[in-house]
C-alpha positions as CSV (number, residue, x, y, z in Angstrom):
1,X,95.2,-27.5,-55.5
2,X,95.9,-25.4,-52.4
3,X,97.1,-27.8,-49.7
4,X,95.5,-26.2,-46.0
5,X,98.0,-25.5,-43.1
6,X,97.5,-27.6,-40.6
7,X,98.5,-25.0,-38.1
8,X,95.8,-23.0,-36.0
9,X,95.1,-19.9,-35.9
10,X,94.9,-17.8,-33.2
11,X,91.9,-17.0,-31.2
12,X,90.5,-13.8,-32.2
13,X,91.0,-11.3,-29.2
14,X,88.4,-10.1,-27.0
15,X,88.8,-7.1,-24.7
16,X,85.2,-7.7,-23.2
17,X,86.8,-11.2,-21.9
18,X,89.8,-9.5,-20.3
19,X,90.1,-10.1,-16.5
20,X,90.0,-5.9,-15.9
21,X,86.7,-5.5,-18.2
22,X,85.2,-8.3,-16.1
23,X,85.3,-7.2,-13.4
24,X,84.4,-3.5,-14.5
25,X,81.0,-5.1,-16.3
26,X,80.3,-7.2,-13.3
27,X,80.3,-3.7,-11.1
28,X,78.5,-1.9,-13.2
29,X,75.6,-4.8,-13.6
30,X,76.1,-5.3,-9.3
31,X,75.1,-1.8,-9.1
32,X,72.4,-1.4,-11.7
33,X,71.0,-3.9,-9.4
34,X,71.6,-2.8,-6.2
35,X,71.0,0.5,-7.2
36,X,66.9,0.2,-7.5
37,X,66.8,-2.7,-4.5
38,X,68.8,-0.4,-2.0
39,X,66.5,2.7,-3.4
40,X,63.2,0.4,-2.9
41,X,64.1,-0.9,0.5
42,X,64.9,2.6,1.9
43,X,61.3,4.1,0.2
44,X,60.2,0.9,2.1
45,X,61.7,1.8,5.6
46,X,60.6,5.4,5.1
47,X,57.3,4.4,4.1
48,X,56.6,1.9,7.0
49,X,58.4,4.2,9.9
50,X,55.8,7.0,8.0
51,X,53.1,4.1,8.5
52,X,53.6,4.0,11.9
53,X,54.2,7.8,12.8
54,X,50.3,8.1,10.9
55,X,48.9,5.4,12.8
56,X,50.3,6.9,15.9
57,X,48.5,10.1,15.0
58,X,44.8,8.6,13.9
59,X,46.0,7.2,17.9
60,X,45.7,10.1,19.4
61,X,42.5,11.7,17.7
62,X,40.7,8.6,18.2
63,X,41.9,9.4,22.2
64,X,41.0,12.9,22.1
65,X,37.4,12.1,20.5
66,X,36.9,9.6,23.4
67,X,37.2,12.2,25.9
68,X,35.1,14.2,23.6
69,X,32.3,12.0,23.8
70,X,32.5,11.7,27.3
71,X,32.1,15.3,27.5
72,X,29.4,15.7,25.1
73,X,27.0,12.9,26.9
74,X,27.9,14.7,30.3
75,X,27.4,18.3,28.6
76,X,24.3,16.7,27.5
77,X,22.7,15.0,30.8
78,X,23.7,18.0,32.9
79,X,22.0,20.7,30.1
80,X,18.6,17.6,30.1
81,X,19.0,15.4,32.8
82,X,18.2,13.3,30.0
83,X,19.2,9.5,31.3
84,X,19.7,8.7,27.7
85,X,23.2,10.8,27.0
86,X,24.7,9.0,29.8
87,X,23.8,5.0,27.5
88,X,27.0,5.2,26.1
89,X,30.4,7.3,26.5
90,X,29.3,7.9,29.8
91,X,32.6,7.9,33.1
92,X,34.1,6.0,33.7
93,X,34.8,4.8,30.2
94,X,37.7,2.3,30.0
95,X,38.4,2.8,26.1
96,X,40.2,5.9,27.2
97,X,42.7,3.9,29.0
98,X,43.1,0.9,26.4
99,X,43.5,3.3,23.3
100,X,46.5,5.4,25.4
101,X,48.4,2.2,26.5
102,X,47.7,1.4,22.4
103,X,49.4,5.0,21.7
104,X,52.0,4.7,23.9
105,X,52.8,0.8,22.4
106,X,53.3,2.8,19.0
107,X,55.6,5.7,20.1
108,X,57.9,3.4,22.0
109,X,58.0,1.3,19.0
110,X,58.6,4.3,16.9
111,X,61.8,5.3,19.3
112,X,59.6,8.3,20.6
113,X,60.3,8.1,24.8
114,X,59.0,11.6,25.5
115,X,55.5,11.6,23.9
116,X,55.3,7.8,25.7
117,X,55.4,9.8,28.7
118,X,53.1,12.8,27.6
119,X,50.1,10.1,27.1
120,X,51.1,9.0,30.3
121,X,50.6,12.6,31.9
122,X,47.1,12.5,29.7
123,X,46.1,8.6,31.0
124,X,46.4,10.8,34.6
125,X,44.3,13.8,33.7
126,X,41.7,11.6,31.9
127,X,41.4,9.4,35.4
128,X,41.7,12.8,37.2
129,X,38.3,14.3,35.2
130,X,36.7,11.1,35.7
131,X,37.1,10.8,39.4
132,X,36.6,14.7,40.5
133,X,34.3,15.9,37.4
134,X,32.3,13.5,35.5
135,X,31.3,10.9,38.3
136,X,30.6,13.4,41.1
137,X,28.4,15.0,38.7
138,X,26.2,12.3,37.0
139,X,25.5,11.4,40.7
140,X,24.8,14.3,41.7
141,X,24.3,16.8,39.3
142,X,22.8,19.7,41.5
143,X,25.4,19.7,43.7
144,X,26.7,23.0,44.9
145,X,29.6,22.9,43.9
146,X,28.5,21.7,40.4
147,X,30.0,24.5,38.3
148,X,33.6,24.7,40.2
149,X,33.8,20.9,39.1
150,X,32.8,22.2,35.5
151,X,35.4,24.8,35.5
152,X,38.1,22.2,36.9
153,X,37.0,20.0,34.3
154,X,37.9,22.1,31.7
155,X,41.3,23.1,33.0
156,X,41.5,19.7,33.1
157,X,40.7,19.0,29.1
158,X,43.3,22.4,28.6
159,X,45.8,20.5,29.8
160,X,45.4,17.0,28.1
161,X,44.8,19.4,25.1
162,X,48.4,21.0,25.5
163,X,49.8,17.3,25.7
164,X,48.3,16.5,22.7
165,X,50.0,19.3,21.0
166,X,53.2,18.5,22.2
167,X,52.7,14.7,21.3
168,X,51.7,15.9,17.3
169,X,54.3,18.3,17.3
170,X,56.3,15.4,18.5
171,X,55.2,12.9,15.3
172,X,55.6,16.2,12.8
173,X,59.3,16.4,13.7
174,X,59.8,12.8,13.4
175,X,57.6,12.7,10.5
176,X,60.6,15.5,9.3
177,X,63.0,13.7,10.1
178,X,62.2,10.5,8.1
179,X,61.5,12.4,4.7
180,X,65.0,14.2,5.3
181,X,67.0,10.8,6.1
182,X,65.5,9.5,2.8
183,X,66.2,12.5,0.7
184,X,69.8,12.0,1.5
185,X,70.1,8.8,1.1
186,X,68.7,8.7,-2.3
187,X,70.4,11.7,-3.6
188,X,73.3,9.4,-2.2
189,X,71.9,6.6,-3.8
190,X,71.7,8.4,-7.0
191,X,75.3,10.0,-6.8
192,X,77.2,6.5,-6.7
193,X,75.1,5.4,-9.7
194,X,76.1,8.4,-11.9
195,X,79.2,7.4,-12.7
196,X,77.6,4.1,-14.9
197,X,76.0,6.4,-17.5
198,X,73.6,3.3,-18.7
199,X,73.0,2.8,-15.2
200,X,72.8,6.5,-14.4
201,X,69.9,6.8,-17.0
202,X,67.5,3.9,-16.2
203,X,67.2,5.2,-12.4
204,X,66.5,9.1,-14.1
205,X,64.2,7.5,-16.1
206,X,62.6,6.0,-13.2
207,X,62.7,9.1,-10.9
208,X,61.6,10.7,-13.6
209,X,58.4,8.9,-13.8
210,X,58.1,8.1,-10.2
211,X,58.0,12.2,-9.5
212,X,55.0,12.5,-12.6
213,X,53.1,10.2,-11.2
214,X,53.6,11.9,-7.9
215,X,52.7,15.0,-9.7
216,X,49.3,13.8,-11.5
217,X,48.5,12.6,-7.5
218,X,49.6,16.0,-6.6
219,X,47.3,17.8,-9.0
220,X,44.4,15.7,-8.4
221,X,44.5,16.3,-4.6
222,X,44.0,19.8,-5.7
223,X,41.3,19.5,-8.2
224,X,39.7,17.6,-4.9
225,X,40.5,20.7,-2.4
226,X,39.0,23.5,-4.9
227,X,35.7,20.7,-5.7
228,X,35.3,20.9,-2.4
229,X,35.7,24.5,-2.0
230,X,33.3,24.6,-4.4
231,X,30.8,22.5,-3.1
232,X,30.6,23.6,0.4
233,X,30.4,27.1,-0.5
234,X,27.0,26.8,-2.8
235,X,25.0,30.0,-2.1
236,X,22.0,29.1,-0.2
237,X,18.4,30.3,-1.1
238,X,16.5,32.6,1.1
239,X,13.6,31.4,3.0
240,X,9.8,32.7,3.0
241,X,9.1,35.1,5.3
242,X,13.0,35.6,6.7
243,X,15.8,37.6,6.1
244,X,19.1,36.1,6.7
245,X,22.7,36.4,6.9
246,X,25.6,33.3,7.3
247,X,29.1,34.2,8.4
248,X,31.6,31.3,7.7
249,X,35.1,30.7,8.9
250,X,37.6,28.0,8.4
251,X,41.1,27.6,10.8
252,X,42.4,24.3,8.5
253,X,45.9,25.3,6.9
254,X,45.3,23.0,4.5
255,X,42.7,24.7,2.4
256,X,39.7,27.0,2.7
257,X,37.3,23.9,3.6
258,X,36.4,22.6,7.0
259,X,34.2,20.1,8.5
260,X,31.6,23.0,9.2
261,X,28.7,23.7,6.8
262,X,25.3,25.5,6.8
263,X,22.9,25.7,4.0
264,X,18.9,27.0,3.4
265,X,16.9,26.0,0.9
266,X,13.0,26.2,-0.7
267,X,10.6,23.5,-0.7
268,X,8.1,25.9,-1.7
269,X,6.5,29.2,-1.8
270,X,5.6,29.4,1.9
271,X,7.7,26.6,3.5
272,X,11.5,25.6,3.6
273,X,14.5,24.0,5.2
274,X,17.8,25.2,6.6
275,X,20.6,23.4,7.8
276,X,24.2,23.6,10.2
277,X,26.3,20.5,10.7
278,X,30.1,20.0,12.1
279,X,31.7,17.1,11.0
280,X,34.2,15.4,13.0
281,X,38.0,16.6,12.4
282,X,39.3,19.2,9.9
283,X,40.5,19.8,6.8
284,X,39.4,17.8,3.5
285,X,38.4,14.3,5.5
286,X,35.9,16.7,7.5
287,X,35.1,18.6,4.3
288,X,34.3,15.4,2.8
289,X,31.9,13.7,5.6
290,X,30.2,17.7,5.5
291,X,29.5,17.3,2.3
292,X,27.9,14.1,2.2
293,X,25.8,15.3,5.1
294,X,24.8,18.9,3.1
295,X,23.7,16.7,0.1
296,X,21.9,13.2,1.6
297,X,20.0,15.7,4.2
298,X,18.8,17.6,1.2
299,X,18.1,14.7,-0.7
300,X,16.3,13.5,2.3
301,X,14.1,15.9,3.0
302,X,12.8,16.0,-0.6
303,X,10.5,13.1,0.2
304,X,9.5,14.2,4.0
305,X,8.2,17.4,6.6
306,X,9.2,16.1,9.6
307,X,12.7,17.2,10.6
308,X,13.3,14.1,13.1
309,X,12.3,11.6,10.1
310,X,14.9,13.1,8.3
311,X,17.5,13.4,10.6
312,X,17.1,9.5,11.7
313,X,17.4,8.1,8.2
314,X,20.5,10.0,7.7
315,X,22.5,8.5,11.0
316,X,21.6,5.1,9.4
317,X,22.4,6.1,6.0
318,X,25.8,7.9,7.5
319,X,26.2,4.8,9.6
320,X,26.0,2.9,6.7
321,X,28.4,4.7,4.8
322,X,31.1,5.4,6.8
323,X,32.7,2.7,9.3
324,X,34.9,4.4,11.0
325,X,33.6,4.9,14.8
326,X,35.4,7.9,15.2
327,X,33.5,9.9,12.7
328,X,30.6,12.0,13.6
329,X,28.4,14.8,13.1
330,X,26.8,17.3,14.8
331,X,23.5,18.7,13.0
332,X,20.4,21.2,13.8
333,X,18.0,21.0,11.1
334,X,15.2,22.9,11.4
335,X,11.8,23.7,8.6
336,X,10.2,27.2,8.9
337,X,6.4,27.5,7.7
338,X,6.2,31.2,6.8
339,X,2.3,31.0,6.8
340,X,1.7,29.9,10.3
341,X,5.7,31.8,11.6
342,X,6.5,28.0,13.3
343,X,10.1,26.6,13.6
344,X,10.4,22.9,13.5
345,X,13.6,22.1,14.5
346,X,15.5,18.3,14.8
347,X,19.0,18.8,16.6
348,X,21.9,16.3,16.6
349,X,23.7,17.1,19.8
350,X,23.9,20.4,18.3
351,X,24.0,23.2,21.5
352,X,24.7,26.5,20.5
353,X,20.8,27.4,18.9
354,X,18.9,30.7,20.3
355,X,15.7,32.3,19.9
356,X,15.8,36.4,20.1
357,X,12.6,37.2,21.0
358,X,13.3,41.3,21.5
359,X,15.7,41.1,24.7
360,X,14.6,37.8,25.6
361,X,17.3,34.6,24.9
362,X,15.9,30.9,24.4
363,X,18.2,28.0,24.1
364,X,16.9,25.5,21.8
365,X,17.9,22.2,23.3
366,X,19.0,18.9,21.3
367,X,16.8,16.4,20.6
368,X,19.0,13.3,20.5
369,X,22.6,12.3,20.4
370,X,25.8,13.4,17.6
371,X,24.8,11.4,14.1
372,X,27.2,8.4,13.8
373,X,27.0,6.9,17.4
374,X,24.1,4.5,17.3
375,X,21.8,3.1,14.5
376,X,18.3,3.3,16.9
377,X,18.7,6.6,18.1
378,X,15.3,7.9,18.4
379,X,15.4,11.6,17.2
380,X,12.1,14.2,18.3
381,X,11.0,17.2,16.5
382,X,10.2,20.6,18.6
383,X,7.7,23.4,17.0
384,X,9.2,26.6,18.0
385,X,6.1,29.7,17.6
386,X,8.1,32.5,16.0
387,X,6.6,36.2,15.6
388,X,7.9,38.5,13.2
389,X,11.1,40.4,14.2
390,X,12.4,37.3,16.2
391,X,15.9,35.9,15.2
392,X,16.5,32.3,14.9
393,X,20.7,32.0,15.5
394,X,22.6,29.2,14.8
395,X,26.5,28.5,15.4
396,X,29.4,25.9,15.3
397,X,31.6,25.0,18.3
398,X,34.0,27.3,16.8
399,X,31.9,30.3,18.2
400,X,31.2,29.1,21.9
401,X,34.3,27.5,22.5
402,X,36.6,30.5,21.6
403,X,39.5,30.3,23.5
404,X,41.1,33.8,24.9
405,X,44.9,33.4,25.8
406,X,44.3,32.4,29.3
407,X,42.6,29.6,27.8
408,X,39.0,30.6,28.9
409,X,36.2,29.6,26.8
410,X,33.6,32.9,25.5
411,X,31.1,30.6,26.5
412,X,27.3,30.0,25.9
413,X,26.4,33.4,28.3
414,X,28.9,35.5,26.9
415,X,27.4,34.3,23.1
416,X,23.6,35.0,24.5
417,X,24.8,38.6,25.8
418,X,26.2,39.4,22.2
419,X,23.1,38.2,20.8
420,X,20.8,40.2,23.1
421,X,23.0,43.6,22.3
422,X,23.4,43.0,18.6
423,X,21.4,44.8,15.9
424,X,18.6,43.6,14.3
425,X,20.1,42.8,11.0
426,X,21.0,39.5,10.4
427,X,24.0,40.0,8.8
428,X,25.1,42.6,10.5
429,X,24.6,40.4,13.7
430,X,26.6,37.0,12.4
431,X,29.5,39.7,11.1
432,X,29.3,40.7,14.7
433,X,29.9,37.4,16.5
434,X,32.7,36.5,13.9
435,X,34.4,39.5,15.2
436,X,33.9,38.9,18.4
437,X,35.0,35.4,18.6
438,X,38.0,36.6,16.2
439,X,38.9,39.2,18.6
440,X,38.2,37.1,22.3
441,X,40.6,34.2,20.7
442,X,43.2,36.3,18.6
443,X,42.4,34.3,15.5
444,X,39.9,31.8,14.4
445,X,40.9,28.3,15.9
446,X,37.8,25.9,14.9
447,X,36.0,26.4,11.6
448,X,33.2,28.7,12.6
449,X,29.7,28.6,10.6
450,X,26.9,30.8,11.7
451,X,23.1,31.5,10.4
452,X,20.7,34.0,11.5
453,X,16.9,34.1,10.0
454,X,15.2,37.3,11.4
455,X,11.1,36.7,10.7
456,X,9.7,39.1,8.5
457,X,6.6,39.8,7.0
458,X,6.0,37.7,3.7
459,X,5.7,40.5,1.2
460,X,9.1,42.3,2.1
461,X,11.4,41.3,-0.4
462,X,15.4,41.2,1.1
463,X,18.5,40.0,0.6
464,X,19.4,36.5,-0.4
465,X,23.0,36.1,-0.6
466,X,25.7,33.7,1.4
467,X,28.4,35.2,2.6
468,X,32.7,34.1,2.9
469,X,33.2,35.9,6.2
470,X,37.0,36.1,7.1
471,X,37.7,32.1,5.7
472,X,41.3,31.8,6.3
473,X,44.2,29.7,7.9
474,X,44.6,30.3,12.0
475,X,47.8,31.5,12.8
């Protein structure tokens, strides 16, 4: 029998227990902790001071679409001395004032002093137009001096346009600077965590999915901009009795799509509808809310004649849809019966419409306010006699308000002048006002749609297509 030692033996050794190793496993497991949590707090900063720097932005075009509207319903009582533009948005309006103070509350909190006191300068201007244009007019709009005011007015809206500019360019750069703080701090982030090789490939791995995923968004933000592309270039279908010719132009960098869309369709062999709209904005949210409008106003008036009918249910149904008070639309929709030549039009705050009846110009006036202001708007239909050889013209903003380099509009008169010289083509009339408005302004600066429909007799058989013209980036 073996007798056991009653001696012990000795512990087994173990390096991982070692004082050196200790403290080398308890750095490496401090920074594949703090690693991710100092990564995620920074994404956090950069996304909340990005947050703000947005919110500060959707700030100053709900400020600039206040003084639009203000415009508008003045444009509007002084072109009708319609009463009902002046309901709402009328001067003085004092959700000018409480959305600026708002604006500047967010660029001091976002360390921005200088555009604080460029919304200051545009607080002044907007309580300058108010006092010397837009009251001294709704009181008296015949004054004598009625169209100096108008023409101080707009110097006035030049200049709070100029401040705007310099308070986005303002957010870009700050916007630029956030993303470039947080690119170096993560490829800082990422340099002290390469030397723990475990460590070094879990936070890879999670770049690496982080950037797919950011990829796959990437990609399907595409697939959205050429859907929309798509859809809001769908080749419209000649009317009876017409020959016509579109022109469109988009200045978004973002992609070939705009807020601006036109479209023509048949409802049958004598009778059919045609339609221009400009949506709020620009770029793929105004693509978006254009598209909708293209589509429910078809869908629309596929159960109904009357152009006002149709127009009405769609501010509800657009009300409906989209909450956002800033978001509007302007729309002329008009039905042309080719048997008796009649126009009957429905217009949405929509201005720039004419009648070419041989040398003579008619304006077709609106016949209620921008779609997306108020559910009971009341909307009125207008029957327009046409003969043949007259040209129904249709435009966007983009065309009218033109800016040269001095900052002058080309203007409704200078638009009726082109139209009264141009040829009787259709087309060869909307290429003309594209060039035009290209060459007044140096460059397309608003998306720009345009229709023409010249009144022919029913059995000539012309051309049907819808035309691209010039779509591209402004400079």
């Amino acid at each position: 029998m073996v007798r056991q030692s009653s001696a012990k033996a000795p512990p087994p050794v173990r390096f991982w227990a070692s004082p050196p190793i200790v403290l080398l496993v308890a750095a490496f497991l401090a920074t594949a902790i703090a690693g991710p949590l100092i990564g995620v707090r920074q994404l956090d900063a950069a996304s909340g001071a990005q947050v703000r720097l947005a919110n500060a932005r959707s700030d100053l075009d709900a400020l600039l679409r206040i003084q639009l509207a203000e415009e508008t319903s003045l444009r509007g009582y002084m072109s009708t001395h319609d009463p009902l533009f002046l309901e709402e948005d009328k001067p003085p309006d004092p959700a000018f004032d409480r959305q600026a103070l708002a604006l500047e509350t967010r660029l001091r909190d976002a360390g921005i002093p200088s555009g604080v006191a460029t919304v200051g300068d545009m607080r002044m201007r907007h309580q300058s137009w108010e006092q010397t244009v837009g009251i001294p007019l709704i009181q008296n709009p015949g004054a004598r001096d009625a169209y100096s005011r108008q023409a101080r007015g707009k110097q006035i809206t030049d200049l709070m346009s100029e401040d705007a500019r310099q308070v986005r360019a303002t957010l870009s750069a700050a916007s630029a600077r956030v993303e470039g703080s947080l690119r170096k701090r993560i490829n800082a982030t990422v340099a002290i965590s390469a030397g723990f090789v475990t460590l070094f490939a879990i936070v890879a791995l999670w770049y690496a999915i982080g950037r797919a995923s950011a990829v796959a968004r990437l990609a399907q933000e595409q697939r959205l901009v050429d859907a929309l592309q798509r859809t809001l270039r769908v080749g419209g279908q000649r009317l009876p009795g017409t020959e016509m010719g579109t022109a469109y132009a988009s200045a978004t960098r973002e992609a070939l799509v705009g807020g601006d869309v036109l479209d023509t369709w048949r409802a049958g062999p004598e009778f059919g509808w045609f339609l221009i709209a400009d949506a709020s904005g620009k770029g793929i949210e105004a693509a978006r809310h254009a598209a909708f409008a293209q589509y429910a106003i078809r869908a629309l008036a596929a159960e109904a004649v009357d152009p006002a009918d149709v127009v009405g249910r769609f501010n509800r149904l657009f009300l409906d849809t989209f909450e956002d008070p800033a978001v509007f639309v302007v729309i002329f929709l008009g039905a042309f019966d080719a048997r008796s030549r009649t126009l009957r039009y429905a217009s949405a705050g929509h201005g720039t419409a004419y009648v070419r009846r041989g040398t003579l110009i008619e304006q077709l006036p609106p016949t209620g306010s921008i779609v997306g202001i108020a559910r009971d708007e009341v909307y009125a239909t207008e029957s327009v006699p046409l003969a043949v050889g007259d040209i129904v013209l249709l435009a966007t903003d983009g065309l009218t308000e033109a800016r040269s380099a001095a900052g002058e509009m080309l203007g409704e008169e200078r638009v009726a002048a082109l139209l009264r010289d141009a040829p009787a083509d259709p087309q060869a009339l909307c290429d003309l006002l594209v060039a035009s408005a290209d060459a007044y302004s140096g460059g397309v600066q608003d998306d720009l749609a345009i229709i023409a429909l010249r009144v022919v007799h029913n059995d000539e058989n012309l051309g049907t297509a819808f035309r691209n013209v010039g779509a591209r980036a402004a400079p």
